[in-house]
N, C-alpha and C positions, 0 to 999 in steps of 0.2 A: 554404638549405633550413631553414625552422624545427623545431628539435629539442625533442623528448619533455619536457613540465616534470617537474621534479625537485621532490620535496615534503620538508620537513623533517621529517614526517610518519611514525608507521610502516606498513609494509604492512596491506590487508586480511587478515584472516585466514581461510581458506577450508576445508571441510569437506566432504568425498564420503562417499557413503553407498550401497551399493548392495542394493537389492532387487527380485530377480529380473529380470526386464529396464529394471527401472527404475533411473536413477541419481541419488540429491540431492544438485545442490551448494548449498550454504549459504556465504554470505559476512556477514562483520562488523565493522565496523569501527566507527571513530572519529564523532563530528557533523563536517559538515561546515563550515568557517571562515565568517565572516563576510563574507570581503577576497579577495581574489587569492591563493592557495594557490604560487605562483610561486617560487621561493626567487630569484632574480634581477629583480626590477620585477613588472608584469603582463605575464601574457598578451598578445600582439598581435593585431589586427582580422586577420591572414592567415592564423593558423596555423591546421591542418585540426581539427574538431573533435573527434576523438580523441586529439589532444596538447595540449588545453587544461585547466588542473585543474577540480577539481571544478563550483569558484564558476561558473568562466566558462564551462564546458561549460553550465550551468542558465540561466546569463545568457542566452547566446545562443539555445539550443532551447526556452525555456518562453516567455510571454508574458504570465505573473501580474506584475501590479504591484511582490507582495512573494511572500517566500517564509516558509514555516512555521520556529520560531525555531531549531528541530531536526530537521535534514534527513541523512540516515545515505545518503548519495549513494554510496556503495561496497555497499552492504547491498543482499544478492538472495537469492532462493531459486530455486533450479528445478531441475523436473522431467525430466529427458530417459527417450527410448524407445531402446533399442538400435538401433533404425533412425535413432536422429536427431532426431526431428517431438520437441519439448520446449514448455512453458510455464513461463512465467518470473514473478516477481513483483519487481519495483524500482521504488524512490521519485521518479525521474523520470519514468517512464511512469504515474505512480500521480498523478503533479501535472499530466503532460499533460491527465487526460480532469477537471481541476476545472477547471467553469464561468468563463471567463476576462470574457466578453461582459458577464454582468450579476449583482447583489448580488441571489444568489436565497434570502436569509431576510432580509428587511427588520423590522430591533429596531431600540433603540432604541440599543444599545451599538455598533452595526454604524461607526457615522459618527464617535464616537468611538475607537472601534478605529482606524479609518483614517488619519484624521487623525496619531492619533501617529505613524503611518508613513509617511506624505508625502513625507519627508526620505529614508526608509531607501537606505543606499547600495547594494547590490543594484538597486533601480529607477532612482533617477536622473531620474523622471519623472512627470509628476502622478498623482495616483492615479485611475483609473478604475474606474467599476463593474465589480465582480467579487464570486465568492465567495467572501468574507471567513473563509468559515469552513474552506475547504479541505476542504470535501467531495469522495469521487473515486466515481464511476461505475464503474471500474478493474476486469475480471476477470481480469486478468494477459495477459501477451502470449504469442501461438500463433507458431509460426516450424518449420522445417525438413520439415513433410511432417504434422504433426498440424493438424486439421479439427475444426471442430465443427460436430455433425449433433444434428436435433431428435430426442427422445425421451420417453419417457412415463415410462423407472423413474427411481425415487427412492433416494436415498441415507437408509439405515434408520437413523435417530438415534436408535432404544433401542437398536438391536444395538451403537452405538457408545458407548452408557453403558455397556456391560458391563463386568467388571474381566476385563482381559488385561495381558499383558505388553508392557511398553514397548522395544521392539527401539531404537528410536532418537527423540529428540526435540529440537526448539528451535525460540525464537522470535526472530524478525527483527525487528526496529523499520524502517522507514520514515522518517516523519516525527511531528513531533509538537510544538501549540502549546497555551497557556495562556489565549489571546486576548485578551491583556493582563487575567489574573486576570477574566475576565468566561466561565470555561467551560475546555470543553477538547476538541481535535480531536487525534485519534491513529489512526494507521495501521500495522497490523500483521500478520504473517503466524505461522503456530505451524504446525509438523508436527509429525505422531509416526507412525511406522509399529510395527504390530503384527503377529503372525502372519496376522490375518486378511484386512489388507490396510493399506494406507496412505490417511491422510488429512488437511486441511490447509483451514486456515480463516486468509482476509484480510477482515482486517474496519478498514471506518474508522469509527469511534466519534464519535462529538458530541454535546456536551451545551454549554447556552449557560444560562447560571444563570437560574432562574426564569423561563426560556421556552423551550427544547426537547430532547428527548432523542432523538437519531436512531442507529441502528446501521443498516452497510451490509454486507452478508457474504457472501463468494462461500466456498462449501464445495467441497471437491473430496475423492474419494474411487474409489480404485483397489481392488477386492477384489485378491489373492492371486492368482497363476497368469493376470491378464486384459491384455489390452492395450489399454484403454479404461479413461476415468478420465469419472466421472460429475461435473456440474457445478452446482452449485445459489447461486441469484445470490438475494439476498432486501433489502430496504428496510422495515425499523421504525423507527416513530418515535411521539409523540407528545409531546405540552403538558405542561409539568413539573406545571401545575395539575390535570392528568386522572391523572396515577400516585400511583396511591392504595399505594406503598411508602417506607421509610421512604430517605432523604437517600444511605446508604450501600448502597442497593442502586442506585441512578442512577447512584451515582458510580464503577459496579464494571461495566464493559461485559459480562465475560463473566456479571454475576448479570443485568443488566436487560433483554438484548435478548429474554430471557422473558416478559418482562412488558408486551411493548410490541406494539402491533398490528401486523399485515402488511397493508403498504402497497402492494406490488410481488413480484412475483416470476417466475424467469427459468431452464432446465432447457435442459439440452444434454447433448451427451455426447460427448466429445474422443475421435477413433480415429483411427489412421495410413491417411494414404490411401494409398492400393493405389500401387503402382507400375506 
């Protein structure tokens, strides 16, 4: 029977948080290795995918050619309901939902990118069109008994400028690349719960030097005392030649995605289904 790998590695570091029927665990750790995290050889083609490390757990369930140069494969966030029904946010299910099929931002850096990764030992295998730039679709995964149902309210974003108390906060990193100094693709999760309620924004970031500025952000937000967390899914982007701000507000996702048009947008509302 193949046994558990053992990492030279330190443990994740984990953090619970409770408020009021809600629970966050937060996890954080280290980037993930390069190679075979194995402390004996690799990994073997038999062992069940739960007892494979990091590298080769992603090997085997992703299907991207290459992977992002910082990948924080231990690193989660999630929400649980005292009944159970939770949402989750992690960098593997966050690389599942990017575009594996075809290079959907055709530049001119895109072919160059790739090529230098042709080789990369993670693939092992030619490169095929895909999104180079690691964009993720991603509004986190639903699992044990939570639903998401259409709805018309909104999550109030002046009520959420206001100045409260920060009961609890942090942010998650995901993944994150430089695109070989041609840009930069980042994915990340921030909480903070307040008196009035809890809220929590995943947002992947892109910008591709002198051709595009995209932010993707799923918002979630629980008032105080509800059992229902509001969901708001959005797509901005635009031409780094159409953003009429200066270099250091592009380059700051939380100052730009103000700035930047709405492209898309997507509302729901997470409730436990009945029993």
């Amino acid at each position: 029977m193949s046994q558990p790998v053992e990492s030279r590695l330190p443990p994740p570091l984990c953090e619970e948080f409770v408020y009021g029927d809600w629970t966050l665990k937060i996890v954080k750790s280290h980037i993930m290795g390069s190679q075979c995290e194995a402390l004996l050889g690799h990994c073997t083609g038999d062992m069940e995918v739960e007892k494979l490390c990091n590298r080769c757990r992603y090997e085997r369930l992703l299907t991207l050619p290459s992977l992002p140069d910082m990948v924080f494969a231990d690193n989660l966030l999630q929400i649980k309901h005292k009944s159970g029904g939770s949402i989750t946010f992690n960098a593997l299910e966050a690389l599942q939902c990017v575009n594996d099929k075809e290079d959907t931002l055709q530049v001119a850096h895109a072919d160059v990118w790739k090529e230098a990764r042709a080789d990369c030992e993670f693939a092992q295998k030619v490169v095929k069109p895909y999104d180079w730039t690691y964009t993720t679709n991603y509004r986190g995964t639903l699992s044990g008994g939570i639903v998401a149902e259409s709805t018309d309210e909104r999550i109030d974003l002046n009520k959420l400028r206001e100045r409260e108390e920060i009961k609890f906060y942090e942010e998650i990193f995901l993944y994150e690349d430089e695109l070989d100094d041609n840009g930069s693709t980042r994915c990340v999760v921030k909480v903070r719960v307040m008196p009035s309620g809890l809220f929590v924004v995943f947002r992947h970031y892109l910008r591709v030097d002198r051709v595009i500025v995209r932010v993707n952000d799923t918002r979630l937000y629980s008032p105080a005392s509800v059992s229902f967390i509001l969901r708001e899914t959005s797509t901005r982007e635009a031409a780094v030649s159409n953003l009429q701000v200066d270099s250091l507000v592009y380059n700051n996702p939380d100052l730009v995605w103000q700035h930047l048009p709405l492209v898309k947008e997507q509302c729901d509302k997470l409730v436990i289904e009945k029993s």
